[in-house]
C-alpha positions as a Python dict, from the first residue, in 0.01 Angstrom:
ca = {
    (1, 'X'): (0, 0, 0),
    (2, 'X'): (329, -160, 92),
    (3, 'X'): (573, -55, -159),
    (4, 'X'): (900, -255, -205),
    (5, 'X'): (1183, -167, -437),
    (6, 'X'): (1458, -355, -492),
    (7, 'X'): (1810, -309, -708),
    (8, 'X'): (1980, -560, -903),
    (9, 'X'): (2315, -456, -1072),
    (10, 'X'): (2251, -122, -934),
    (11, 'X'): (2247, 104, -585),
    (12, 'X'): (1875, 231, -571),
    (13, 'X'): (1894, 575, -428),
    (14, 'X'): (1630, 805, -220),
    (15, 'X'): (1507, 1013, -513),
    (16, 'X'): (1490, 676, -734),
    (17, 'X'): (1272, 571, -502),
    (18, 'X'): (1034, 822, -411),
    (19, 'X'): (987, 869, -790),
    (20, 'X'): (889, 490, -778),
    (21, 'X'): (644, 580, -489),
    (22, 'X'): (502, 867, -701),
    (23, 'X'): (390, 698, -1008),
    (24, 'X'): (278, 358, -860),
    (25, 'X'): (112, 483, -606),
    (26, 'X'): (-128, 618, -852),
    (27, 'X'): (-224, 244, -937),
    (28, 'X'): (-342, 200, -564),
    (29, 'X'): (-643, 463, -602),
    (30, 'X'): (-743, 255, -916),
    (31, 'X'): (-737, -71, -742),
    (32, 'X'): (-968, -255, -510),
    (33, 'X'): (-689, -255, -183),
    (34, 'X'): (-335, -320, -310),
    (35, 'X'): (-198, -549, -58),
    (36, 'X'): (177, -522, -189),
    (37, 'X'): (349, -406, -494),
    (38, 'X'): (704, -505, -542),
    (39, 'X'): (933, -292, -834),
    (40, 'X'): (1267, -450, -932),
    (41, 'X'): (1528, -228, -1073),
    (42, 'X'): (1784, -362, -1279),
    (43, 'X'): (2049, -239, -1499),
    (44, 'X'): (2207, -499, -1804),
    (45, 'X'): (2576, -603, -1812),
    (46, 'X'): (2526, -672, -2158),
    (47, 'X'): (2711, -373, -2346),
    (48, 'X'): (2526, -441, -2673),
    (49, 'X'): (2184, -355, -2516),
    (50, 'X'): (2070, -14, -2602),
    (51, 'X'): (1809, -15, -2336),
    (52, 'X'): (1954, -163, -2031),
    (53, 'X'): (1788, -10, -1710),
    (54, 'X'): (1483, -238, -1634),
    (55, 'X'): (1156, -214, -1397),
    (56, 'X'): (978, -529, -1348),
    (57, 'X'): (664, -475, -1121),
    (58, 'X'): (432, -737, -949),
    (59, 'X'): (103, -621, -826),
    (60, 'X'): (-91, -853, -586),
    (61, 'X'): (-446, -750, -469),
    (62, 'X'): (-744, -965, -346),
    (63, 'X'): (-817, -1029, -723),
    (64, 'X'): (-554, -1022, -961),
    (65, 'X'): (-195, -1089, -967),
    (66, 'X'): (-70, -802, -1208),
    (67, 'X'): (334, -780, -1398),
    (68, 'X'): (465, -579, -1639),
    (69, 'X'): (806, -542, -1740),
    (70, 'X'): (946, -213, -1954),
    (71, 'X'): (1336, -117, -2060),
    (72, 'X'): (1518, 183, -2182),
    (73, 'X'): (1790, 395, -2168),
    (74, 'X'): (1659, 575, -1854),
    (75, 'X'): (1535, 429, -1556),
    (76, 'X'): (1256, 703, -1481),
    (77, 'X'): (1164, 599, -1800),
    (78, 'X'): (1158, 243, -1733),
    (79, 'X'): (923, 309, -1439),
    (80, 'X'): (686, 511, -1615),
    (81, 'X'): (630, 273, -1870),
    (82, 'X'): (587, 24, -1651),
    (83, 'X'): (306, 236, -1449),
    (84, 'X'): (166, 293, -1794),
    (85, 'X'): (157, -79, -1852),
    (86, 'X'): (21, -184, -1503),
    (87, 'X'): (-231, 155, -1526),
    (88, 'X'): (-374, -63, -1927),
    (89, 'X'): (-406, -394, -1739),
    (90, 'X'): (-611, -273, -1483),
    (91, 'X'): (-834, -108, -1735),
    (92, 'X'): (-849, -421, -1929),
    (93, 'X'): (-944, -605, -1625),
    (94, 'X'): (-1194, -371, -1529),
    (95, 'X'): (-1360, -357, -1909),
    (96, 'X'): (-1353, -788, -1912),
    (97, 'X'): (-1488, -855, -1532),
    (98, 'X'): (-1806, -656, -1646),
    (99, 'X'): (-1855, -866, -1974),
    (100, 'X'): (-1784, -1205, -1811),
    (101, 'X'): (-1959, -1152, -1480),
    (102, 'X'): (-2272, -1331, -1605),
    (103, 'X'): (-2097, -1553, -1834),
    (104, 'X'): (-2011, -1895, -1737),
    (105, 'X'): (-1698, -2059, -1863),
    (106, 'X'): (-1741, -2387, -2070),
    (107, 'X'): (-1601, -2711, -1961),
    (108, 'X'): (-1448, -2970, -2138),
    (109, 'X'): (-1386, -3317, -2020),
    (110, 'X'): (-1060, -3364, -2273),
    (111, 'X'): (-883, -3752, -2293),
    (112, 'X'): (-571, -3803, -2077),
    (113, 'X'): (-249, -3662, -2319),
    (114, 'X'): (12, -3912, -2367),
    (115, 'X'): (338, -3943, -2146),
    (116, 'X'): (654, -3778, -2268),
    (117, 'X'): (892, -4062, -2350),
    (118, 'X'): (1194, -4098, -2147),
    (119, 'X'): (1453, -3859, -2268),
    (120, 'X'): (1248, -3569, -2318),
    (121, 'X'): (1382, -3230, -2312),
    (122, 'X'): (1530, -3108, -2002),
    (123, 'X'): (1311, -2923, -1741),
    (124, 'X'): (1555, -2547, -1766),
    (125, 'X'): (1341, -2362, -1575),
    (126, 'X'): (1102, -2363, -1224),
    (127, 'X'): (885, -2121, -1099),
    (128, 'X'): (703, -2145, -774),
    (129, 'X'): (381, -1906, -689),
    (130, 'X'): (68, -1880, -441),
    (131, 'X'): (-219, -2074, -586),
    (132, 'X'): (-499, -1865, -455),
    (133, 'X'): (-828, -1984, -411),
    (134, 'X'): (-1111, -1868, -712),
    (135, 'X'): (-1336, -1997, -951),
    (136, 'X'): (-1302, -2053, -1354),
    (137, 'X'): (-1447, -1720, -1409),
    (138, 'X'): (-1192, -1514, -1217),
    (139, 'X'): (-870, -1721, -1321),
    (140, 'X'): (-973, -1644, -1695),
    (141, 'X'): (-977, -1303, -1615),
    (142, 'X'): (-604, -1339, -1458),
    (143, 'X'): (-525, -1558, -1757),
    (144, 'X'): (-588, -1219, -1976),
    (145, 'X'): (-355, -1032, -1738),
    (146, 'X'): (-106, -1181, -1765),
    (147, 'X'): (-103, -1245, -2132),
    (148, 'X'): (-19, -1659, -2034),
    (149, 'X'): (-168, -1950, -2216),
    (150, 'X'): (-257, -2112, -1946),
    (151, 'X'): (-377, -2018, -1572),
    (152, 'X'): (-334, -2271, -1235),
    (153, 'X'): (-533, -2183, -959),
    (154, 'X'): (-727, -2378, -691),
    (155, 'X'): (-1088, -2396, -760),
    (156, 'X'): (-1242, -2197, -460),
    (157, 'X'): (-1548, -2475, -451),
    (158, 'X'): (-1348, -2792, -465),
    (159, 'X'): (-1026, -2695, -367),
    (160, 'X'): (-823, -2909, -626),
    (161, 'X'): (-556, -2758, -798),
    (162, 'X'): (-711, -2664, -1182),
    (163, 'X'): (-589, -2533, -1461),
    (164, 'X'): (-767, -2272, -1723),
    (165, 'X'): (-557, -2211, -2079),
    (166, 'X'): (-674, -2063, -2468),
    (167, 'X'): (-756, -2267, -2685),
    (168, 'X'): (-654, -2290, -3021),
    (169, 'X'): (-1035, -2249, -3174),
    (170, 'X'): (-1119, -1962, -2950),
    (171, 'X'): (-1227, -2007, -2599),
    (172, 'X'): (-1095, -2112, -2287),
    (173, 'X'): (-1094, -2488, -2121),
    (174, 'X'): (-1061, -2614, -1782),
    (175, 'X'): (-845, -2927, -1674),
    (176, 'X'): (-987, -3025, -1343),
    (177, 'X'): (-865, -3357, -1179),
    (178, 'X'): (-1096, -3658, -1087),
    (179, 'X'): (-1188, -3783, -805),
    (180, 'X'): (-1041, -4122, -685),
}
């Protein structure tokens, strides 16, 4: 497990550090191979928040791509509640790869959406990410971690670029591009 922590706003010191170590390292017995974990420390500017010292952890593996994010008035506590968030997902992605491992997401040829007129609202903010390569069934499951709407991926069989999200009804569709 490579373990990175980083400070924003603050100076992160030796014993912050190996307490860091301590508590996510027990995530890497529960996990198939962490490959990295990265744990951002950050204390607020803003004097009227109560719980200002933040830890923001990302988790990638071979399978999932896990976050959490905790605050409070302590920074050990921060990190433990962000261990204790990480430690839940992992259970809950445990518990929902053994019920959807022989069930088969449904697909859903949908019409093309309309264009957003000219004038639309402003694009405020961009985010760019690894698309790994897996199929419909896996990206739902990483759509559950990480509590999204939606889920891009690429499709490990075609290698487009596809999209999983919840729908409205219950369920989950695909968006898959065609073929020209």
């Amino acid at each position: 497990m490579r373990l990175q922590v980083k400070g924003k706003n603050l100076e992160v010191s030796e014993s912050m550090r190996t307490h860091a170590e301590e508590k996510l390292g027990k995530l890497s017995r529960q996990l198939a191979e962490p490959t990295r974990i990265e744990l951002e420390l950050a204390v607020e500017r803003n004097p009227s928040i109560a719980e200002s010292h933040v830890a923001e952890a990302t988790i990638w593996t071979k399978g999932p791509t896990l976050r959490a994010r905790e605050a409070s008035g302590d920074m050990r506590v921060s990190i433990d509640q962000v261990t204790e968030k990480l430690e839940r997902q992992v259970k809950r992605y445990r518990e929902k790869r053994r019920r959807h491992a022989a069930r088969p997401v449904g697909r859903e040829v949908q019409g093309t959406p309309d264009t957003a007129e000219d004038g639309g609202p402003p694009i405020v903010k961009s985010k760019q990410f690894p698309v790994k390569p897996m199929n419909a069934e896996e990206a739902v499951l990483q759509l559950e971690l990480v509590g999204h709407d939606f889920f891009v991926f690429r499709n490990a069989e075609s290698s487009d670029v596809n999209v999983v999200y919840r729908r409205r009804r219950g369920g989950y569709g695909l968006i898959e591009p065609l073929g020209e």
